[in-house]
C-alpha positions, 0 to 999 in steps of 0.5 A: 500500500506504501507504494500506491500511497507515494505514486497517488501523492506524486500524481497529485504534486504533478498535477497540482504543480504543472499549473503553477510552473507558468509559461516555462512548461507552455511551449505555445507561450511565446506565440501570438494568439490566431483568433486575435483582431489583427490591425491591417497594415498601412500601405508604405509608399517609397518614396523616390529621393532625387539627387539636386540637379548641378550644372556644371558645363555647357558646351555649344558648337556648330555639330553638337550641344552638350551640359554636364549635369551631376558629372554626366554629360547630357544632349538635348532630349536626354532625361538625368535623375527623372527631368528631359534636357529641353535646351543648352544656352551658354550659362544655363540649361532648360530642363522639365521636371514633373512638368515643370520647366526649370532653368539651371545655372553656371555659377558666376564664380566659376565663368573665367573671361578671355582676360583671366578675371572671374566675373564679380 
């Protein structure tokens, strides 16, 4: 009877004690619940960042017309960073953007006359 007495009271320790062990012996413990109200995600938009347009040369000749914009060189008609090149004037370009038309210019302190002086 000693035996049946000592396995009835480890039967009852266990399972009094499995409850009160908390989420050590829950394996699902960690787990969202399914049945939940889950809130639906906003939609995230990517937002494209534009590098700002810098002019920094222009070249106008008889056979050919180019602008060198953000280091690259650019004809009329050909898009850099999401605007067309509309026109090549000797110290500025011409460019749409969003529909917008939008002037760049050379900066003074860079235009050197034929005597070697910089323009004020």
């Amino acid at each position: 009877m000693n035996g049946i007495r000592k396995r009835l009271l480890v039967f009852i320790a266990l399972c009094l004690g499995f409850p009160l062990s908390g989420h050590t012996a829950d394996p699902f413990a960690g787990l969202p619940d399914p049945t939940r109200y889950k809130k639906t995600p906003k939609k995230v938009v990517k937002q494209v960042v534009r590098k700002p347009l810098i002019l920094q040369s222009t070249l106008i000749s008889d056979d050919r017309s180019y602008a060198i914009v953000n280091g690259k060189q650019v004809s009329i008609g050909e898009r850099i960073e999401g605007a067309r090149l509309l026109a090549i004037n000797p110290y500025d370009i011409v460019i749409e953007r969003r529909g917008r038309e939008i002037s760049l210019h050379l900066l003074k302190t860079g235009i050197v006359r034929k005597n070697g002086r910089s323009d004020p």
